[in-house]
VOPAGU-2260 file (C-alpha; in pm, 1 decimal, decimal comma):
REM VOPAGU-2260
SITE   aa  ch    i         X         Y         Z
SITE  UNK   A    0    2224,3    1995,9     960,0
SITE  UNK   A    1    2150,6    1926,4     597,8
SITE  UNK   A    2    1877,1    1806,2     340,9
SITE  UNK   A    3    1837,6    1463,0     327,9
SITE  UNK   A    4    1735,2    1277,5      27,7
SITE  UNK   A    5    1541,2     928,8      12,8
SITE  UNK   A    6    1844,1     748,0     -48,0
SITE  UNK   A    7    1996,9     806,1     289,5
SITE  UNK   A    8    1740,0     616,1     441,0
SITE  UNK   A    9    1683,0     208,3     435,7
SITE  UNK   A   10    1412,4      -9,7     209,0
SITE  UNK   A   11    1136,9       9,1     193,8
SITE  UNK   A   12    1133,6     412,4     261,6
SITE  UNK   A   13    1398,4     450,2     -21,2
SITE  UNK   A   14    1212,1     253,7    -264,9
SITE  UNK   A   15    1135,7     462,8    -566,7
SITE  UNK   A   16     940,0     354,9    -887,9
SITE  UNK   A   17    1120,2     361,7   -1185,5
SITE  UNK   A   18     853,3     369,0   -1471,8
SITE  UNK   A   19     516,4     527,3   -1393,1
SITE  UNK   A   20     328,5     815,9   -1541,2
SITE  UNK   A   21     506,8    1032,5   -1294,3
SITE  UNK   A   22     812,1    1021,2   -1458,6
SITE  UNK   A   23     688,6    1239,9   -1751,8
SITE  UNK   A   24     886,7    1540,5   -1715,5
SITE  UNK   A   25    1068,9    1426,4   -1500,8
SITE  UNK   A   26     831,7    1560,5   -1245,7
SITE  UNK   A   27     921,8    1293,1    -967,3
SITE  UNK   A   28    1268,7    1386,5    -944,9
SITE  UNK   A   29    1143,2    1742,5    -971,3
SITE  UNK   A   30     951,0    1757,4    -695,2
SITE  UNK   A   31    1204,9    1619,3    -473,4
SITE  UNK   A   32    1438,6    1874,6    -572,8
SITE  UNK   A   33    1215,3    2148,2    -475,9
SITE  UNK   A   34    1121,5    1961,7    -167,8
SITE  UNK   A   35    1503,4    1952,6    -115,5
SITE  UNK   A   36    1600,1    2334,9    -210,7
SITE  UNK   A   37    1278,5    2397,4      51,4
SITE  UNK   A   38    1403,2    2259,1     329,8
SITE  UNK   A   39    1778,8    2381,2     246,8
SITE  UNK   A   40    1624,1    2722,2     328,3
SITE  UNK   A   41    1389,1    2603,3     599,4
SITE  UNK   A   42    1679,2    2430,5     811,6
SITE  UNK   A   43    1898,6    2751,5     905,1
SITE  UNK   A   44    1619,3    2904,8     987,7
SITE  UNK   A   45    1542,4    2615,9    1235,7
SITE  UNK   A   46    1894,0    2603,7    1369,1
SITE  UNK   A   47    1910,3    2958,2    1445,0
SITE  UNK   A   48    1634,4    2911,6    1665,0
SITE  UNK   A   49    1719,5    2594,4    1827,6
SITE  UNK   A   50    1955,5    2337,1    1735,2
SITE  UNK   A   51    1686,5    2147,4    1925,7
SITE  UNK   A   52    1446,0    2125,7    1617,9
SITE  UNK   A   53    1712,7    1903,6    1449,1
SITE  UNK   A   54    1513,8    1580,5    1524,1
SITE  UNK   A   55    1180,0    1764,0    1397,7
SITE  UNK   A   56    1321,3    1892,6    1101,9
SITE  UNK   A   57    1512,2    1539,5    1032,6
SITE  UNK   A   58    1155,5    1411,8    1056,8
SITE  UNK   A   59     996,0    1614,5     819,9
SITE  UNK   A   60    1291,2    1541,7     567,7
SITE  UNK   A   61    1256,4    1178,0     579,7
SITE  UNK   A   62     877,7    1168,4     571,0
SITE  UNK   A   63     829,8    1401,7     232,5
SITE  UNK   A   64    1129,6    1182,5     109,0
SITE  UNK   A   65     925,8     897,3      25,1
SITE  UNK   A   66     536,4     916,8    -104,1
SITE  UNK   A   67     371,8     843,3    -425,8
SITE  UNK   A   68     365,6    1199,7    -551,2
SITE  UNK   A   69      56,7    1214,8    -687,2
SITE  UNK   A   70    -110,4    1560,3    -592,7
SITE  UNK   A   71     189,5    1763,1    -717,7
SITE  UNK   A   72      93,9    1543,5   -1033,8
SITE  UNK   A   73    -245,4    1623,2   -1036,2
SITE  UNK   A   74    -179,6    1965,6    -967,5
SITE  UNK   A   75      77,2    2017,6   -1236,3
SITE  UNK   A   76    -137,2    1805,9   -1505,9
SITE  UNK   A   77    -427,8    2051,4   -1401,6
SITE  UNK   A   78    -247,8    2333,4   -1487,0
SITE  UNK   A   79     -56,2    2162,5   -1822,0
SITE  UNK   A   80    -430,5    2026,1   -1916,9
SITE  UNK   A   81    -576,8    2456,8   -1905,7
SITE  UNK   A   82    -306,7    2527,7   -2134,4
SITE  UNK   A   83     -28,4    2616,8   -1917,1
SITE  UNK   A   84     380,7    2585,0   -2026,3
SITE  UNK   A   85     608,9    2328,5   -1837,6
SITE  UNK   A   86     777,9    2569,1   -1589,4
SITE  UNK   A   87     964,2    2488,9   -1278,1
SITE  UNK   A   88     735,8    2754,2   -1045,5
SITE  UNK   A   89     429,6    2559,6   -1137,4
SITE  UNK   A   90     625,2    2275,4   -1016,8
SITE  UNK   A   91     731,4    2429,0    -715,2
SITE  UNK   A   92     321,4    2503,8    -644,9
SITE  UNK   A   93     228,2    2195,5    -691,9
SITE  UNK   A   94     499,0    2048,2    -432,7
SITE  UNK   A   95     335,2    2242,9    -178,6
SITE  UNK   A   96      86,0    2001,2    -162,2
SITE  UNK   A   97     299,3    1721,4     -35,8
SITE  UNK   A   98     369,7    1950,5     273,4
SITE  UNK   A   99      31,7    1952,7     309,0
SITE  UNK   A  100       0,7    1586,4     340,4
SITE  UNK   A  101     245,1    1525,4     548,3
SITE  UNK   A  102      63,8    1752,9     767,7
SITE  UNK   A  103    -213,5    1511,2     689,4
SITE  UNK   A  104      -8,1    1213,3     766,3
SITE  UNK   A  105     107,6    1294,8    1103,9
SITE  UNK   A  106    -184,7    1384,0    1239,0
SITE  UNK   A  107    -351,9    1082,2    1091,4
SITE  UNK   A  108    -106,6     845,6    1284,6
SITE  UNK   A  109    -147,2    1039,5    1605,5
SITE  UNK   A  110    -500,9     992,4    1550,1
SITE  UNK   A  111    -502,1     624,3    1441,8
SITE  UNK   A  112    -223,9     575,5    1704,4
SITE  UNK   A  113     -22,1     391,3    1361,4
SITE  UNK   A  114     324,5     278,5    1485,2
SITE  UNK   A  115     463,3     323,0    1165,9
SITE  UNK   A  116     392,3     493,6     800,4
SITE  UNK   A  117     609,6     431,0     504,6
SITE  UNK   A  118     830,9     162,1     657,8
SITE  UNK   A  119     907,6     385,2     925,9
SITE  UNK   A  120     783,1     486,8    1338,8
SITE  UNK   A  121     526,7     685,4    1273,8
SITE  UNK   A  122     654,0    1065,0    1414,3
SITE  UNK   A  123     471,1    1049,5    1716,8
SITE  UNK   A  124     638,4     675,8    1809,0
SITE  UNK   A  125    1014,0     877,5    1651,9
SITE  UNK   A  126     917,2    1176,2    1929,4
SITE  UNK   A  127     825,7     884,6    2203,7
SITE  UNK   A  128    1126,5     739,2    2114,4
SITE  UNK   A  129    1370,0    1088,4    2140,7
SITE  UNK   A  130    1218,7    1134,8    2506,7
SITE  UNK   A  131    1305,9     784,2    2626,2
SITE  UNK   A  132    1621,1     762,2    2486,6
SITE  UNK   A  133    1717,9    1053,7    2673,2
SITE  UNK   A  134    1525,0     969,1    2983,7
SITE  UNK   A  135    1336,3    1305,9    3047,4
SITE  UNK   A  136    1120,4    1372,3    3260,9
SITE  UNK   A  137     750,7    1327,3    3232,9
SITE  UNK   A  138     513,1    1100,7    2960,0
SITE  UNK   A  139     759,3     954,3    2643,6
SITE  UNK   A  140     439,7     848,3    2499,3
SITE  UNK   A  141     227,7    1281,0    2568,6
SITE  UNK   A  142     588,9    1384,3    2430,7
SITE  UNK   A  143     526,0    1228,5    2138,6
SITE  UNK   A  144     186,9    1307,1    2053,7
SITE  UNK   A  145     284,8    1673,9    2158,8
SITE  UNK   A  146     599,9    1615,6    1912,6
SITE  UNK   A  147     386,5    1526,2    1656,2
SITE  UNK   A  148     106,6    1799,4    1659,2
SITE  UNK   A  149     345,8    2033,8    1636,8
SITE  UNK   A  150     535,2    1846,7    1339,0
SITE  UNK   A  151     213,7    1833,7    1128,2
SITE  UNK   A  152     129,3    2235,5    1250,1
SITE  UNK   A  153     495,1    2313,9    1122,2
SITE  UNK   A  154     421,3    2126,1     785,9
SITE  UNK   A  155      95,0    2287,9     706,3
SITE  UNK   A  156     263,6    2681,6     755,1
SITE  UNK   A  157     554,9    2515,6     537,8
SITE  UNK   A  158     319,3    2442,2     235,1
SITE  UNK   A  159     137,2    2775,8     223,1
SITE  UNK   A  160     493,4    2917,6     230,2
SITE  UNK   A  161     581,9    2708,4     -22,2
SITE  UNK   A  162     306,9    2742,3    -238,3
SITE  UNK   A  163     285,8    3160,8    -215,6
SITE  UNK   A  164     665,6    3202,5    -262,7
SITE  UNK   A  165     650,2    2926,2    -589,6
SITE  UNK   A  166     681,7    3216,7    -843,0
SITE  UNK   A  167     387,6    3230,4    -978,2
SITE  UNK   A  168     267,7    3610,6   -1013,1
SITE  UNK   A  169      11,0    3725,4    -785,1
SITE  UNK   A  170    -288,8    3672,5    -988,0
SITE  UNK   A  171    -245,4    3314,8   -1026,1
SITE  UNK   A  172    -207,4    3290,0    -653,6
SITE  UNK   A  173    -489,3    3508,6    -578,7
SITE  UNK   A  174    -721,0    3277,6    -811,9
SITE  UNK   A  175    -584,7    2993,1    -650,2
SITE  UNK   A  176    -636,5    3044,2    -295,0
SITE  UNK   A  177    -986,6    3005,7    -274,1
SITE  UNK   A  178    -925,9    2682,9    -393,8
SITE  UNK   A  179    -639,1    2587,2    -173,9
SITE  UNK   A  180    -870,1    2704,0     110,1
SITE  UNK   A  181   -1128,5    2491,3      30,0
SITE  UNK   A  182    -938,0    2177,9     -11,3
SITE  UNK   A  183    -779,0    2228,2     395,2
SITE  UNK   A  184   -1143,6    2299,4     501,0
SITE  UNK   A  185   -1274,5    1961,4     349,1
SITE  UNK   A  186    -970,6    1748,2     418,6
SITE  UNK   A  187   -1000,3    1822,3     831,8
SITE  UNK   A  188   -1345,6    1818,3     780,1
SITE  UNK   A  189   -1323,7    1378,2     647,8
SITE  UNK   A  190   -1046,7    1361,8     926,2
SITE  UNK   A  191   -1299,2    1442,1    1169,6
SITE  UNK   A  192   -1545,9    1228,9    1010,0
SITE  UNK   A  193   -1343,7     907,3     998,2
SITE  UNK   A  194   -1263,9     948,1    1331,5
SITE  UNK   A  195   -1655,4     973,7    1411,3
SITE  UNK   A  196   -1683,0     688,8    1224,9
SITE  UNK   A  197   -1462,3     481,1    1428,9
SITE  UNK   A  198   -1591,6     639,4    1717,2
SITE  UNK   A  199   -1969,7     520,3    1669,3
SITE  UNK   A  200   -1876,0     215,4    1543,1
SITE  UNK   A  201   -1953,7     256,1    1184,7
SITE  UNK   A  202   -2262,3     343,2    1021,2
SITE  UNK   A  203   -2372,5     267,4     664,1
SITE  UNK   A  204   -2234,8     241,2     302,8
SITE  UNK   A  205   -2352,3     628,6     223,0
SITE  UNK   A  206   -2156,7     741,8     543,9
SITE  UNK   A  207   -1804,9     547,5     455,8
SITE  UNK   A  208   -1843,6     699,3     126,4
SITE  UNK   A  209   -1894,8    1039,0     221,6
SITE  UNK   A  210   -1597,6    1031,3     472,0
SITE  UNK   A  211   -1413,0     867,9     177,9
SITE  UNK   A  212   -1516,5    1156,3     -53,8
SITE  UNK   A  213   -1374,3    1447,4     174,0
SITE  UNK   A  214   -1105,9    1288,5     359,7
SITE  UNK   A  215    -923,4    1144,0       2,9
SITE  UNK   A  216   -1114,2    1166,2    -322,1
SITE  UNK   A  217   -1131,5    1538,4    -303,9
SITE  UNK   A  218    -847,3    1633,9    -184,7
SITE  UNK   A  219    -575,6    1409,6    -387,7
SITE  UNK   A  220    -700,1    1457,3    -687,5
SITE  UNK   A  221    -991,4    1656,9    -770,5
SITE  UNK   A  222    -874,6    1969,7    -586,8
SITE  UNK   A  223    -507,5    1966,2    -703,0
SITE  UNK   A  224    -651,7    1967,9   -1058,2
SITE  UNK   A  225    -906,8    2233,5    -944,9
SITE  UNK   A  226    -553,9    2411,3    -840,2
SITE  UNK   A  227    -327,8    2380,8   -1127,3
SITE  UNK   A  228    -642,2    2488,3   -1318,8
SITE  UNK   A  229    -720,6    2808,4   -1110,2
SITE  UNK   A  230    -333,3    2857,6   -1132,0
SITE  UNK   A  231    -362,0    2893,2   -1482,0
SITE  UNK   A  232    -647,4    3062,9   -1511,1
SITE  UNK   A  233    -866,6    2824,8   -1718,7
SITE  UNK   A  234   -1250,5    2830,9   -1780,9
SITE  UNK   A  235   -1596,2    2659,8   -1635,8
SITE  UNK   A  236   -1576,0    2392,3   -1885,0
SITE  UNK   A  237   -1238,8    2263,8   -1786,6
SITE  UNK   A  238   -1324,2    2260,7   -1421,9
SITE  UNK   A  239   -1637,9    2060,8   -1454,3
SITE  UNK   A  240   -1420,4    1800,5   -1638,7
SITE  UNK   A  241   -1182,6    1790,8   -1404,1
SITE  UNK   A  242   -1455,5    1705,0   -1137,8
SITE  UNK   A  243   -1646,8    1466,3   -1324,5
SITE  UNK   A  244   -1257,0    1285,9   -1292,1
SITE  UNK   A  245   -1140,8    1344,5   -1014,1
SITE  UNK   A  246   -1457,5    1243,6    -803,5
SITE  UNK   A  247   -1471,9     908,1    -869,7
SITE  UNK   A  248   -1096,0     868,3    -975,8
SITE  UNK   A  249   -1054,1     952,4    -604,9
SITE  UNK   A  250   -1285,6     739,4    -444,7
SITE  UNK   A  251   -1157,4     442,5    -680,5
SITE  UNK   A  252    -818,0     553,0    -533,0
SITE  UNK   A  253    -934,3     561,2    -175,4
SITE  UNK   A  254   -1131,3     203,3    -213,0
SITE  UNK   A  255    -802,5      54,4    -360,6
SITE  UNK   A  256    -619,5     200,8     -41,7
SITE  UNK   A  257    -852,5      47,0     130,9
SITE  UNK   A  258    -807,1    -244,8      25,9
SITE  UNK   A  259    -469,8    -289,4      90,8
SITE  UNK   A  260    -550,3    -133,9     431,4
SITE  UNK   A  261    -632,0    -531,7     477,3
SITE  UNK   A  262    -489,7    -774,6     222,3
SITE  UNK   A  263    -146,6    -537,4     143,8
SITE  UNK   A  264     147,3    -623,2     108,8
SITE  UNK   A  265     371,4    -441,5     387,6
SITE  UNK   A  266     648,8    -405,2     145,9
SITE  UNK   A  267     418,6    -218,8     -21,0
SITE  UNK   A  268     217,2     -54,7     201,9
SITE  UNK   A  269     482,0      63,6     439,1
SITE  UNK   A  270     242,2     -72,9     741,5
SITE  UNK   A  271     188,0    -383,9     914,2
SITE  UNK   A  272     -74,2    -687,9     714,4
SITE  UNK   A  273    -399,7    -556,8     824,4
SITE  UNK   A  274    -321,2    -219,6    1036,6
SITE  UNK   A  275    -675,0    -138,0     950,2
SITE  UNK   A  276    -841,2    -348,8    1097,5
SITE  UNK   A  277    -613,3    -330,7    1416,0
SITE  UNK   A  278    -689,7     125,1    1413,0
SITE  UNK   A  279   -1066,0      -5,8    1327,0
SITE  UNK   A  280   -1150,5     116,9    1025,7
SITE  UNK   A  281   -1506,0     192,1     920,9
SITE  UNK   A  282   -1449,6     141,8     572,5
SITE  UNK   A  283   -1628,8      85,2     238,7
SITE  UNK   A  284   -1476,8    -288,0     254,0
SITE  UNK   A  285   -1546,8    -326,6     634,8
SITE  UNK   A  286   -1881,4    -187,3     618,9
SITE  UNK   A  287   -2012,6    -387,1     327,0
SITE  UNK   A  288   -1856,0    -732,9     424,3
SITE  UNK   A  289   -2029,6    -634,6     780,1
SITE  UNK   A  290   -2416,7    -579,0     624,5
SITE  UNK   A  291   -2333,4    -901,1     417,0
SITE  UNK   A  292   -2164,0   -1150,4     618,2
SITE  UNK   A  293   -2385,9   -1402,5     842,6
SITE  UNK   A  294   -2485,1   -1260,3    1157,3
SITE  UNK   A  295   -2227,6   -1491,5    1358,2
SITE  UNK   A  296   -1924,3   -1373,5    1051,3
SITE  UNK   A  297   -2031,8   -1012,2    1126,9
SITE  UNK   A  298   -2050,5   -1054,2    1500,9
SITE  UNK   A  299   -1718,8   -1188,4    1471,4
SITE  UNK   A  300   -1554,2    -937,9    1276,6
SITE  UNK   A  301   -1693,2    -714,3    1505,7
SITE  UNK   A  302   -1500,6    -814,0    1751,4
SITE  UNK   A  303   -1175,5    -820,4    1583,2
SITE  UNK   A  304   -1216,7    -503,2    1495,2
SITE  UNK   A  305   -1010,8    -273,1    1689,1
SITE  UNK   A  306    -811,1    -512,5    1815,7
SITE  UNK   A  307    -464,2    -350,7    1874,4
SITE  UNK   A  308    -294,2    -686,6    1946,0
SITE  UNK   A  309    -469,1    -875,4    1645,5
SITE  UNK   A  310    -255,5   -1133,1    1534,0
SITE  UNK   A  311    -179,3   -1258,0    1193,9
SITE  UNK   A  312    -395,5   -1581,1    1263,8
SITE  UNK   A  313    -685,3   -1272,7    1333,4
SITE  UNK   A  314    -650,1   -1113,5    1014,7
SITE  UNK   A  315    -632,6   -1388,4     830,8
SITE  UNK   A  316   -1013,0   -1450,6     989,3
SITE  UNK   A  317   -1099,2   -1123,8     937,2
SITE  UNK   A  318    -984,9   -1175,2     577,0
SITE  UNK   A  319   -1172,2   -1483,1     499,3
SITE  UNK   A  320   -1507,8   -1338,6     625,4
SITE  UNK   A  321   -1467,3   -1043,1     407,7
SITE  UNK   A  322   -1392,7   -1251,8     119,1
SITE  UNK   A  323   -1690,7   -1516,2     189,4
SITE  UNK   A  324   -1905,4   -1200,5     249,0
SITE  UNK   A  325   -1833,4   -1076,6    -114,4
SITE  UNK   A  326   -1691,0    -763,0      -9,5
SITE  UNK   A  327   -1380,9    -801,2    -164,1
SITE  UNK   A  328   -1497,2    -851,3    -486,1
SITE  UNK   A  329   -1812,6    -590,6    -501,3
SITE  UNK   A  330   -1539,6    -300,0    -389,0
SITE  UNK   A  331   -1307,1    -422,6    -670,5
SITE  UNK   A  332   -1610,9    -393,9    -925,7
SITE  UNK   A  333   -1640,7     -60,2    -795,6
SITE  UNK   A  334   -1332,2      49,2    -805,1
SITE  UNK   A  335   -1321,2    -114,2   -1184,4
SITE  UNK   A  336   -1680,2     124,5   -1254,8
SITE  UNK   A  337   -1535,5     428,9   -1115,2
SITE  UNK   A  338   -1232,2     398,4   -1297,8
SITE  UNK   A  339   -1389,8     389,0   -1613,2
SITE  UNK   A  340   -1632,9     679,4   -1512,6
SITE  UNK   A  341   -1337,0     880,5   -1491,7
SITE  UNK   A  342   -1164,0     764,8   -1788,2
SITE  UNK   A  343   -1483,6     870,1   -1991,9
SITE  UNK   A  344   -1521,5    1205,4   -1850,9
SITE  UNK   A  345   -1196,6    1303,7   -2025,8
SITE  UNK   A  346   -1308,9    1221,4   -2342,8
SITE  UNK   A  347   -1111,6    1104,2   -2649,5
SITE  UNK   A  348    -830,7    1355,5   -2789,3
SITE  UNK   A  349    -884,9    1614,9   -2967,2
SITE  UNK   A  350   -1214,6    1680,6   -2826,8
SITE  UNK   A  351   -1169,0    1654,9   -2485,9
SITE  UNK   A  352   -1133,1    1985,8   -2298,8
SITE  UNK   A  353    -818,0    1857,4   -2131,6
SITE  UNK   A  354    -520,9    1986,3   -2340,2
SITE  UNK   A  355    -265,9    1711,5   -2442,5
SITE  UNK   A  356     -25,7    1587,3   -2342,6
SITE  UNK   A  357    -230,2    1629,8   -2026,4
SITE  UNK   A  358    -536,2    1395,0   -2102,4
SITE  UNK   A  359    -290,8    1173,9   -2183,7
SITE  UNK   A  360     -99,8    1184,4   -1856,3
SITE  UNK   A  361    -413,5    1202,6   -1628,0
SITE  UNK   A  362    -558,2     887,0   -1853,0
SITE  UNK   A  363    -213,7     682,6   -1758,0
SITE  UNK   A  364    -254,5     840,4   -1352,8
SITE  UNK   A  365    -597,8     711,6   -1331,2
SITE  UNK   A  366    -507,2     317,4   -1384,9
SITE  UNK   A  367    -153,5     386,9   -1204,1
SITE  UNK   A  368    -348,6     534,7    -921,0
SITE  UNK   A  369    -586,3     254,1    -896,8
SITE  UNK   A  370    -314,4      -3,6    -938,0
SITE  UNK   A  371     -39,8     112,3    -722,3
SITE  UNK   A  372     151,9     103,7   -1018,5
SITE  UNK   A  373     293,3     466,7    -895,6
């Protein structure tokens, strides 16, 4: 069994972006490389236990093979931004985290019960799908979700692996793992949270927000900057800028998804038009258009909510009572407001803490990130 590369699977999962702010150092291709040369040593290892594992391992290669890359890029721009040289280890670190999300990823869809993520079954409907094919015995459908857990478990050892065998020298590492450890801590912590959320039935503004701020905002960009800066070893100063970014560059970034959670494209999105609506999401843009719409819109939307058989004549609905709610357009003023907040917190070169070419990049990633543009 070997590496795969995004190629080797069809549109839209191949798609990749050929002018963005990632392709600055050519750190896109970069990571993919060391996502490749990682899994070139994971695979024997996998074989020798079981040839088995092929279809888990296949999984894993196909899922990291697509993605918009941006916490390695955070990461890497947090550590360029303290001062620290373009070297491929720091690369390597930063890679780590999109291990981590896949983790993230798989466990999302098993919780969201998503058929598919990135233009593909999601892994637990791939596992579901193994079992029938071969007609075992027992559940397809437990298979899969048992598939699954155990894909995301196996990606989440495979990033601190790949993160404390980067080659970066101890110290770095030793700085950074406090770090690292917090970012895990709060990302299942806004898993559990969303899926609170959906379990009550929503709750208010504050509470999407906050579930928003730990589940995304944190952890794709202000703690991979946190990381590349701990990495390189940088001061107070830098940190605090990279916060007063990264907060609401996140939550802009979450908002935006979001938003296309509902009125995406799925050539873009890699989902079905309105998937959110069908898993139920509590969102900023749900919530709102609920406490503004009429009591009959809101009532309504209510009730489409959660639907897992919503049809497209249903989100349309659900669309047009969102938009006559003026939800829609108050999230995209916020997203506009918290853009800008983070655009001003890193200052105008040369005295802006960031380093250059850094503030440079992360100025570019905040509009990519808020546009899709990545």
């Amino acid at each position: 069994m070997g590496t795969r590369r995004a190629a080797d699977w069809p549109e839209p999962y191949s798609r990749r972006v050929t002018s963005s702010p990632l392709e600055s150092e050519g750190l896109r291709d970069r990571v993919q490389k060391s996502l490749d040369d990682f899994v070139a040593v994971q695979t024997p290892r996998m074989d020798a236990i079981s040839e088995d594992l092929g279809p888990m391992v296949d999984a894993i290669v196909a899922l990291v093979a697509g993605g918009k890359r941006l916490r390695p890029a955070f990461c890497y721009w947090g550590w360029r931004g303290a001062g620290g040289a373009d070297a491929d280890p720091i690369v390597r670190a930063a890679t780590s985290l999109e291990l981590l999300q896949a983790c993230a990823l798989v466990h999302d869809d098993v919780m969201d019960d998503s058929d598919t993520r990135r233009g593909r079954p999601a892994a637990h409907r791939q596992f579901a799908a193994l079992h029938r094919g071969h007609g075992w015995l027992g559940s397809p459908d437990a298979f899969g979700l048992g598939g699954a857990v155990l894909m995301g478990d196996l990606c989440l050892s495979w990033a601190d692996e790949m993160l404390f065998t980067s080659g970066l020298g101890g110290d770095a590492l030793l700085r950074a793992k406090p770090v690292y450890d917090e970012m895990r801590t709060e990302l299942m912590s806004g898993q559990y949270l969303d899926l609170l959320e959906q379990a009550m039935g929503g709750g208010s503004i504050d509470r999407a927000r906050r579930v928003i701020r730990f589940k995304s905002a944190k952890y794709t960009i202000e703690r991979p900057l946190h990381l590349g800066a701990a990495l390189a070893g940088s001061g107070q100063r830098l940190v605090d800028t990279y916060t007063a970014y990264g907060l609401p560059l996140g939550e802009a970034f979450q908002l935006r998804d979001d938003v296309l959670g509902v009125f995406g494209d799925p050539g873009q999105t890699g989902k079905p038009a309105g998937d959110d609506l069908r898993e139920g999401k509590r969102t900023v843009l749900v919530t709102t258009a609920l406490e503004q719409a009429s009591p009959a819109d809101a009532a309504r939307l209510r009730r489409l909510l959660g639907d897992r058989h919503l049809q497209p004549e249903g989100v349309n609905e659900a669309r047009t009572i969102i938009r006559d709610a003026g939800a829609l357009t108050q999230v995209e003023g916020m997203i506009a407001d918290l853009t800008a907040a983070a655009l001003a917190a890193l200052g105008d070169s040369p005295g802006s803490p960031v380093a250059e070419p850094a503030r440079s990049a992360l100025a570019a990633l905040a509009v990519a990130a808020t546009e899709r543009s990545v």
